[in-house]
PyMOL CGO cylinders between C-alpha atoms (Angstrom):
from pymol import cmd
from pymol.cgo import CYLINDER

trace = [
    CYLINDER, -30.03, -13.46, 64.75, -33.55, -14.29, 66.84, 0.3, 1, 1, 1, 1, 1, 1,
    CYLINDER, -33.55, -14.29, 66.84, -35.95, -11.59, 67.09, 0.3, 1, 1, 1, 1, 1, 1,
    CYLINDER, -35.95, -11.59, 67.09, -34.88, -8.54, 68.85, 0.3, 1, 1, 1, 1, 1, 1,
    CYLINDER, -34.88, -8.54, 68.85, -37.65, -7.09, 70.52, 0.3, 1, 1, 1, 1, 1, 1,
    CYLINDER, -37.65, -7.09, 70.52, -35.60, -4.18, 72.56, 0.3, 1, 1, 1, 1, 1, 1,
    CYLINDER, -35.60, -4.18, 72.56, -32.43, -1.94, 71.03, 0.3, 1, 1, 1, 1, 1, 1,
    CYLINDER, -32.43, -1.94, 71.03, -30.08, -0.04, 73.08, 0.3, 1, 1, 1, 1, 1, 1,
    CYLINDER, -30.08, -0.04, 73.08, -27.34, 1.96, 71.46, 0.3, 1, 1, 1, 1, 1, 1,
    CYLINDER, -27.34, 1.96, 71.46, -24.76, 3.37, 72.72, 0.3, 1, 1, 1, 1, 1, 1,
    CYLINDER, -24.76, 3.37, 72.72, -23.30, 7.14, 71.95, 0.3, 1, 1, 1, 1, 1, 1,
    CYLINDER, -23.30, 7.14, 71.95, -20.37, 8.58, 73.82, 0.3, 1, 1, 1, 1, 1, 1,
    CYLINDER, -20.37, 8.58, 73.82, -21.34, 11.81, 71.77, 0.3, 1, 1, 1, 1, 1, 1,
    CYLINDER, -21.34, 11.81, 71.77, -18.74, 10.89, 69.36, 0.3, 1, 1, 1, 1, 1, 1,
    CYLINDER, -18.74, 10.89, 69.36, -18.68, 11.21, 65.34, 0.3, 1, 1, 1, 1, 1, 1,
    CYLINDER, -18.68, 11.21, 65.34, -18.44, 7.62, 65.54, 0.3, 1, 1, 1, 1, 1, 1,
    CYLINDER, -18.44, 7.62, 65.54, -21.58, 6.87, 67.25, 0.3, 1, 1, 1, 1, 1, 1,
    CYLINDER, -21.58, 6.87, 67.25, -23.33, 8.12, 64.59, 0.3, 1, 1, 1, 1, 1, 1,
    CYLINDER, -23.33, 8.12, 64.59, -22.97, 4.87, 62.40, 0.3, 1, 1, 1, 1, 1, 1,
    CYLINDER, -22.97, 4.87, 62.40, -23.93, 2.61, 65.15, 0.3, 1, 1, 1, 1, 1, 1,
    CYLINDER, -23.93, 2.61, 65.15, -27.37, 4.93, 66.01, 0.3, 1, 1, 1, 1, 1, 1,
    CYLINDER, -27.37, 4.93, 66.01, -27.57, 4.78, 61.92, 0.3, 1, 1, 1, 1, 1, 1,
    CYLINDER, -27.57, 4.78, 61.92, -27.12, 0.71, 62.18, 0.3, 1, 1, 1, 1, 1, 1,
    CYLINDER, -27.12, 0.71, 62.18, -29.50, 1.05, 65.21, 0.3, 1, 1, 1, 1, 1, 1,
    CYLINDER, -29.50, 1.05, 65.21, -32.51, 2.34, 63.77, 0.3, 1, 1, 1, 1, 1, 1,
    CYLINDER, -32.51, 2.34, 63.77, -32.17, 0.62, 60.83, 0.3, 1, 1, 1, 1, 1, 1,
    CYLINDER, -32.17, 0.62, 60.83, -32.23, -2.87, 62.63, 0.3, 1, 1, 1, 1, 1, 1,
    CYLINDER, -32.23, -2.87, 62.63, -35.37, -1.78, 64.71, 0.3, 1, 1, 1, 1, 1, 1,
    CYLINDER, -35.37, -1.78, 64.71, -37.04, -0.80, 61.48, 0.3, 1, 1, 1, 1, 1, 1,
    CYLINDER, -37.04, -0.80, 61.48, -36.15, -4.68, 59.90, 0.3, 1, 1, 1, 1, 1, 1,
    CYLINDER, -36.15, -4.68, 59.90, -37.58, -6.21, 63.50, 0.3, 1, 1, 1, 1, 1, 1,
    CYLINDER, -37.58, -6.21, 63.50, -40.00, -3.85, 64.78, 0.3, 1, 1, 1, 1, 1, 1,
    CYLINDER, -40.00, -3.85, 64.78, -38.67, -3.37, 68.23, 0.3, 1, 1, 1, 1, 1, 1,
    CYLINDER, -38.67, -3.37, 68.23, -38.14, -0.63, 70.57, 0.3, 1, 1, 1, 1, 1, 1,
    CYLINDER, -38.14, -0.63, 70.57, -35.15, 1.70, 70.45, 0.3, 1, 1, 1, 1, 1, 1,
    CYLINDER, -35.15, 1.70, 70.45, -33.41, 3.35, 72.87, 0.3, 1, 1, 1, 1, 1, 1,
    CYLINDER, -33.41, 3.35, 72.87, -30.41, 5.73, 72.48, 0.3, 1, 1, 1, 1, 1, 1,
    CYLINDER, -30.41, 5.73, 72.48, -28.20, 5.96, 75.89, 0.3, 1, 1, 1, 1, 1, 1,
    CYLINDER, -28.20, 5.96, 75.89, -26.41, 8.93, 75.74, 0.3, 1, 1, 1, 1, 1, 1,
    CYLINDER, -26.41, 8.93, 75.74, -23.42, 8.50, 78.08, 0.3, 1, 1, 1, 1, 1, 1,
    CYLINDER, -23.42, 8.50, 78.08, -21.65, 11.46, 79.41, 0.3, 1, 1, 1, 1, 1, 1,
    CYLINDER, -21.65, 11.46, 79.41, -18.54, 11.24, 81.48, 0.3, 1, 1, 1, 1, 1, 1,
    CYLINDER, -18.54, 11.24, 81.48, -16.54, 13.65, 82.81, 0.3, 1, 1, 1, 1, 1, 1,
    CYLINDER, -16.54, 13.65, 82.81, -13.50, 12.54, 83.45, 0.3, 1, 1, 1, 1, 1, 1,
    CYLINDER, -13.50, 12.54, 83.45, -12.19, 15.77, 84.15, 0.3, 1, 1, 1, 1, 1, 1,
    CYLINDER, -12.19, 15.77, 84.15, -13.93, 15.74, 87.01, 0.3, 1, 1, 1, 1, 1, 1,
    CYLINDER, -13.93, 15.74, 87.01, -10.71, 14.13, 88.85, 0.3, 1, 1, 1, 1, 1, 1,
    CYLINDER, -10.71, 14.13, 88.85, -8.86, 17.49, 88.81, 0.3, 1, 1, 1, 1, 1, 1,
    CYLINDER, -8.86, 17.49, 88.81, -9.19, 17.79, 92.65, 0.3, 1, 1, 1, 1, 1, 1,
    CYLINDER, -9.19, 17.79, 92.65, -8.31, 14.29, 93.24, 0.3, 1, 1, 1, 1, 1, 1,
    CYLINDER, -8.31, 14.29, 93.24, -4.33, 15.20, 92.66, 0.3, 1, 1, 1, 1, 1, 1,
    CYLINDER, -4.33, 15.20, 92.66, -4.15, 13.89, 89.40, 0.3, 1, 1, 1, 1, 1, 1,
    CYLINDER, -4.15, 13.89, 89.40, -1.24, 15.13, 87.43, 0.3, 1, 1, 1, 1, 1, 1,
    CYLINDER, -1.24, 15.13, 87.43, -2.58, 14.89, 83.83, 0.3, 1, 1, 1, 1, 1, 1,
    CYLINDER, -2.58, 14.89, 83.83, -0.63, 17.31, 81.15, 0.3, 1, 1, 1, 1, 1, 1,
    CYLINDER, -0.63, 17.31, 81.15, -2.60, 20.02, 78.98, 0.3, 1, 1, 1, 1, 1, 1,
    CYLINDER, -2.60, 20.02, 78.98, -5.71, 19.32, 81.26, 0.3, 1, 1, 1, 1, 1, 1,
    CYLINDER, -5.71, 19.32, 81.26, -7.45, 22.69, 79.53, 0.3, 1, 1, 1, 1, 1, 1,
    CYLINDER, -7.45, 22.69, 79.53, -6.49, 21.36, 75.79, 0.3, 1, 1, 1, 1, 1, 1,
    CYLINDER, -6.49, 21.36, 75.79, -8.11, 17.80, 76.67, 0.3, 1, 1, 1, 1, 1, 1,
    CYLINDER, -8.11, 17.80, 76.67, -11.15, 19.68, 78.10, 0.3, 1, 1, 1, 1, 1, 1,
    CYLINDER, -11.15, 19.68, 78.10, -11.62, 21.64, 75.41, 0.3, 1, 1, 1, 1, 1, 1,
    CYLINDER, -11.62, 21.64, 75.41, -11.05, 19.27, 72.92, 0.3, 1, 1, 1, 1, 1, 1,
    CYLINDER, -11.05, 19.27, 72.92, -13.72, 16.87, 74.44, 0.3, 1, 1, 1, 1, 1, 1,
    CYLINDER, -13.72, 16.87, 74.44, -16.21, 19.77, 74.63, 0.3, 1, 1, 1, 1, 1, 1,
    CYLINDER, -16.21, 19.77, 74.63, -16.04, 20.59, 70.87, 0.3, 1, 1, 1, 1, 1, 1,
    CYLINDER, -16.04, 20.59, 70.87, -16.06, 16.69, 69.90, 0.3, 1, 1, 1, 1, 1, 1,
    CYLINDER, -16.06, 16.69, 69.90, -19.31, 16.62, 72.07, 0.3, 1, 1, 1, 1, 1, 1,
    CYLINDER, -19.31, 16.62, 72.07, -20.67, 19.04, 70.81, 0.3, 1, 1, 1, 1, 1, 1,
    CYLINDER, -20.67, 19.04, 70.81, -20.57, 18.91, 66.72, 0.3, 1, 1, 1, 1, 1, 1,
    CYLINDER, -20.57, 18.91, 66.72, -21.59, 14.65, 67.72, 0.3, 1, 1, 1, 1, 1, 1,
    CYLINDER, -21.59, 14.65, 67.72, -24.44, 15.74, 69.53, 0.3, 1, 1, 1, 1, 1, 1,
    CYLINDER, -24.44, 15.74, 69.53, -25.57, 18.30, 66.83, 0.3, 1, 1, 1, 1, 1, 1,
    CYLINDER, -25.57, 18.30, 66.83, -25.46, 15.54, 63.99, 0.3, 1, 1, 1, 1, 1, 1,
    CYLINDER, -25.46, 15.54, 63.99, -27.21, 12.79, 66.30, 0.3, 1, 1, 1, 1, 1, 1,
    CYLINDER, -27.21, 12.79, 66.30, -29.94, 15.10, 67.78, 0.3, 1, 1, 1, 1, 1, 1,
    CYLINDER, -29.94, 15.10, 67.78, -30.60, 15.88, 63.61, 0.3, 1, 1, 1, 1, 1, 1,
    CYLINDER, -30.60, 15.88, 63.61, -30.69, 12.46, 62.53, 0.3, 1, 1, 1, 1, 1, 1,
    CYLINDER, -30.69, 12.46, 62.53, -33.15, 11.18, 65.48, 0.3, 1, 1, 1, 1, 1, 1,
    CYLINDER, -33.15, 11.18, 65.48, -35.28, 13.92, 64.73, 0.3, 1, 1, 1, 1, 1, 1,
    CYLINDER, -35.28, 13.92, 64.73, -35.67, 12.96, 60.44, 0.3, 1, 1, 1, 1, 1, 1,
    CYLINDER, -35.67, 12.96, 60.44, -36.34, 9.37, 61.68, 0.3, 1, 1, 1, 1, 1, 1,
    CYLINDER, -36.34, 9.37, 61.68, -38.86, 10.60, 64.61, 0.3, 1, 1, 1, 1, 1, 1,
    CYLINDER, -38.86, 10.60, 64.61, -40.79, 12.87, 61.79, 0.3, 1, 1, 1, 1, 1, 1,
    CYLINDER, -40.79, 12.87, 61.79, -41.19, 9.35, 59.28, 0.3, 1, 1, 1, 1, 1, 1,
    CYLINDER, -41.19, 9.35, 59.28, -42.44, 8.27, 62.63, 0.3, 1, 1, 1, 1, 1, 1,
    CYLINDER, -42.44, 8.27, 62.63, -40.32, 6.09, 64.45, 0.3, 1, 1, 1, 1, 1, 1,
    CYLINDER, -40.32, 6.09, 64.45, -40.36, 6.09, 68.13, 0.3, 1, 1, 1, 1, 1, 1,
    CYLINDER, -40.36, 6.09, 68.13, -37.44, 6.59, 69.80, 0.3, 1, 1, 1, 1, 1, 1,
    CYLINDER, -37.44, 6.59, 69.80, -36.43, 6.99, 73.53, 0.3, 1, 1, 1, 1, 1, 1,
    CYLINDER, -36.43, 6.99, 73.53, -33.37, 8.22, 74.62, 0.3, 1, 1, 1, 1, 1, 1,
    CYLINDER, -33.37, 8.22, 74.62, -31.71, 8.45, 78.05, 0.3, 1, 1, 1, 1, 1, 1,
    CYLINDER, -31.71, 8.45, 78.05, -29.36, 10.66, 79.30, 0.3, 1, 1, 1, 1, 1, 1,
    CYLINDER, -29.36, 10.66, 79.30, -26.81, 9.15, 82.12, 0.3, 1, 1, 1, 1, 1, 1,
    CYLINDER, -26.81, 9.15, 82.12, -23.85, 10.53, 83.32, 0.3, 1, 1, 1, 1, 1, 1,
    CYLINDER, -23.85, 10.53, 83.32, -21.26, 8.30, 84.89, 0.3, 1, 1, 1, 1, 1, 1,
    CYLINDER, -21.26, 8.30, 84.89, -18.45, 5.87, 84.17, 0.3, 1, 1, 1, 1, 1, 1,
    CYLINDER, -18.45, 5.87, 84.17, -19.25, 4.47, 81.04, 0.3, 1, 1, 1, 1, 1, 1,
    CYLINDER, -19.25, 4.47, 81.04, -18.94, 0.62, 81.10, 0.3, 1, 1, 1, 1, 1, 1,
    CYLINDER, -18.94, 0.62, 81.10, -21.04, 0.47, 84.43, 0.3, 1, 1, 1, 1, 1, 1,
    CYLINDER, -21.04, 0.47, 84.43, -23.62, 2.78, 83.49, 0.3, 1, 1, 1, 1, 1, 1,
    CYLINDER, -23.62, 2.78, 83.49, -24.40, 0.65, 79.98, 0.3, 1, 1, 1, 1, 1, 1,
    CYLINDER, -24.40, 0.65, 79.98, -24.18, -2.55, 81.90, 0.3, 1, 1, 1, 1, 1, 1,
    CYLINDER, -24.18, -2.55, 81.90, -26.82, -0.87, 84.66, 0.3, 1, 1, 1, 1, 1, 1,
    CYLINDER, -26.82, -0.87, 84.66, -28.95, 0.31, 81.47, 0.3, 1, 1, 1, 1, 1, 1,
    CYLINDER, -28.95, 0.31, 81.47, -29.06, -2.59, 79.23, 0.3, 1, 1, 1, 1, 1, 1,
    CYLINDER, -29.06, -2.59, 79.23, -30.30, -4.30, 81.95, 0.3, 1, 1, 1, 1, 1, 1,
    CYLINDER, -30.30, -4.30, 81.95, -32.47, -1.76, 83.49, 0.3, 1, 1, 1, 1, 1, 1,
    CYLINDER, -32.47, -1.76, 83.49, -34.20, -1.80, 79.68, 0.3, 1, 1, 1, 1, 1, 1,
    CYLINDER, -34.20, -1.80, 79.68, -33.66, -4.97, 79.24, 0.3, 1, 1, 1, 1, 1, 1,
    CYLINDER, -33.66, -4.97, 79.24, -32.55, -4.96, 75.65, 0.3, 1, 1, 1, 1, 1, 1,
    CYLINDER, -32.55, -4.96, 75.65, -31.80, -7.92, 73.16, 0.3, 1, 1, 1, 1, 1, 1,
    CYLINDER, -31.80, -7.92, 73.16, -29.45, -6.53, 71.83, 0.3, 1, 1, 1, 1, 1, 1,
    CYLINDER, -29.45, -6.53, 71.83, -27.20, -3.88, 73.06, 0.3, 1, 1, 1, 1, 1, 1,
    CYLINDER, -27.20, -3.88, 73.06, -25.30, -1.88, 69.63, 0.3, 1, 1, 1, 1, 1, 1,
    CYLINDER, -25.30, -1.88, 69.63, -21.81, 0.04, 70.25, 0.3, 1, 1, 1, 1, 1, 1,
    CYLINDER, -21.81, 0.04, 70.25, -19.27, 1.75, 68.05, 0.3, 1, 1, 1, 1, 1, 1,
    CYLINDER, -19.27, 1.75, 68.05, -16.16, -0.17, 67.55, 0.3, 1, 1, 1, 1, 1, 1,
    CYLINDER, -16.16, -0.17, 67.55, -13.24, 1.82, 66.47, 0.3, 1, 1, 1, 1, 1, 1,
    CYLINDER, -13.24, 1.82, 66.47, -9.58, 2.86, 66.93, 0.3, 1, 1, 1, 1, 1, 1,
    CYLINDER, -9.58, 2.86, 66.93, -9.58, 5.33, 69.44, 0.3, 1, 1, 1, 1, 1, 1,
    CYLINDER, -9.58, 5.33, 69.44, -8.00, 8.74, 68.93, 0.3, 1, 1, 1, 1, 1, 1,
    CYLINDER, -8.00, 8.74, 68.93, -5.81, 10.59, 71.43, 0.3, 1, 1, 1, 1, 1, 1,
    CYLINDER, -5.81, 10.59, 71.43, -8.49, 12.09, 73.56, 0.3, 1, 1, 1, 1, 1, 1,
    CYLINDER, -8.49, 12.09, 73.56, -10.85, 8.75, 73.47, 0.3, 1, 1, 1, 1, 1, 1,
    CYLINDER, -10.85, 8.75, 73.47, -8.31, 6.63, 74.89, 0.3, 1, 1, 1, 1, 1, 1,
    CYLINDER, -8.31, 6.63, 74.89, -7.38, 8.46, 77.24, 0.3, 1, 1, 1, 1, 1, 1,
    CYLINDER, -7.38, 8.46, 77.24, -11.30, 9.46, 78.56, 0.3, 1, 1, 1, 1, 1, 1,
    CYLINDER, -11.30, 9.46, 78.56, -12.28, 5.58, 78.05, 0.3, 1, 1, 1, 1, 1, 1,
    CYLINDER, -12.28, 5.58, 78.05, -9.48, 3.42, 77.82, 0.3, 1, 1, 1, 1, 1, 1,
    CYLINDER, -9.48, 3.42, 77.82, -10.42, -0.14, 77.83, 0.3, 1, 1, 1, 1, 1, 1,
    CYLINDER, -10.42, -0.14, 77.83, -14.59, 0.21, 78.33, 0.3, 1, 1, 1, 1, 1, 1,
    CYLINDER, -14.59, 0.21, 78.33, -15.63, -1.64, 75.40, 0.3, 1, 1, 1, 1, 1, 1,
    CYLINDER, -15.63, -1.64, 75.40, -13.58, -4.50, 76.73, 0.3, 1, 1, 1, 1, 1, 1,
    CYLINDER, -13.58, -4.50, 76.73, -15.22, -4.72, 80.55, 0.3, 1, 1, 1, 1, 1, 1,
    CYLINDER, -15.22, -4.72, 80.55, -18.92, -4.14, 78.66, 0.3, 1, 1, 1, 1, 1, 1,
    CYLINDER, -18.92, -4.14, 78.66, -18.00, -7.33, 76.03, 0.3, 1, 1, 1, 1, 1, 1,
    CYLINDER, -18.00, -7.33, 76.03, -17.08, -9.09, 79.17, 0.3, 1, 1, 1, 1, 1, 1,
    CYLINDER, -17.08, -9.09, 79.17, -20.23, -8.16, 81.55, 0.3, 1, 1, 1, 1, 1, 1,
    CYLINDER, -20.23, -8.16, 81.55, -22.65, -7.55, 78.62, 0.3, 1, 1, 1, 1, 1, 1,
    CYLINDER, -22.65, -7.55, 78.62, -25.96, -9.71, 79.45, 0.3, 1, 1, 1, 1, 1, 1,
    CYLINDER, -25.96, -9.71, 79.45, -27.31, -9.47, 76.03, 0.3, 1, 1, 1, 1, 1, 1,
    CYLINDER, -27.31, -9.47, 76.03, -25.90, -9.77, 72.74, 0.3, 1, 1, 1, 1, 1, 1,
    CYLINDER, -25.90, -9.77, 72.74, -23.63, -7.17, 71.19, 0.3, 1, 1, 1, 1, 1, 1,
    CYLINDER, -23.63, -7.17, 71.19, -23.25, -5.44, 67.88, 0.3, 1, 1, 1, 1, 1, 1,
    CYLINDER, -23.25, -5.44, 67.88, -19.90, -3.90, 67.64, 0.3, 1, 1, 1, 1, 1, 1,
    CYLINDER, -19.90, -3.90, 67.64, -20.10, -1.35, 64.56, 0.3, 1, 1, 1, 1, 1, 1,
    CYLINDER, -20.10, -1.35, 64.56, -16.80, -1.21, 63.23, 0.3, 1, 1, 1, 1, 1, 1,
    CYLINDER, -16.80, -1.21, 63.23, -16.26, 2.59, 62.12, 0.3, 1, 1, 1, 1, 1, 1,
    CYLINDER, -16.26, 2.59, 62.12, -12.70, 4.02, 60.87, 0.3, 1, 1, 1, 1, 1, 1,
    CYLINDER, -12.70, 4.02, 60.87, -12.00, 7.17, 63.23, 0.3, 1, 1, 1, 1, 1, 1,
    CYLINDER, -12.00, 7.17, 63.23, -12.22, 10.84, 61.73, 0.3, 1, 1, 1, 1, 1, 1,
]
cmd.load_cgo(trace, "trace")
């Protein structure tokens, strides 16, 4: 692997994003480059008015709010631990679709190397991102670490 000066992970605010900030930090500690966390939120829920029949809409919603939630809570923690040894991190917040708005901010930072969770997708997952990791591998114009992580 050549230098990486510049680190973007990824989180969807899932438990599974966790090992890939974890693999994240650690790799900008071994090169000494910049990190960035992209926190991506999409609401995909957001279609309700557009006609959309989609089953249990409330029990998806609330699902995905809970799964936010606890993720969030366990990433904000570990960030913090590795920002009082002193490690700088930035993070962004951007809402959107998901694979454009990592394409858009891997190259808006442009990173070396952009680091993703990689994982069997449970029932809510699939349906909120269905094939995203796929369209980023394609588009991606930096390398890629895909952190393979068993689902909870």
């Amino acid at each position: 692997m050549h230098d990486m000066k510049k680190i973007l992970v990824v989180s969807k605010s899932t438990q599974e994003c966790k090992k890939a900030v974890h693999d994240g930090i650690s790799l900008a500690r071994s090169y000494n480059a910049d990190l960035t966390i992209l926190h991506v939120i999409y609401d995909p829920f957001a279609l309700k008015g557009e006609g959309m029949p989609i089953p249990h809409m409330a029990d998806f919603e609330d699902e995905l709010k809970g799964m936010m939630k606890s993720a969030k809570k366990d990433l904000d923690a570990m960030i913090k631990a590795e920002r009082a040894e002193g490690m700088h991190i930035k993070e962004i917040i951007r809402e959107g679709e998901p694979a454009k708005t990592i394409i858009k901010t891997v190259q808006e930072e442009n990173a070396d190397l952009m680091i993703m969770a990689a994982h069997e997708e449970n029932r809510l997952e699939h349906f909120l991102f269905s094939r995203d990791n796929y369209k980023i591998v394609r588009k991606m114009p930096c390398s890629i670490l895909l952190v393979k992580v068993e689902p909870y």
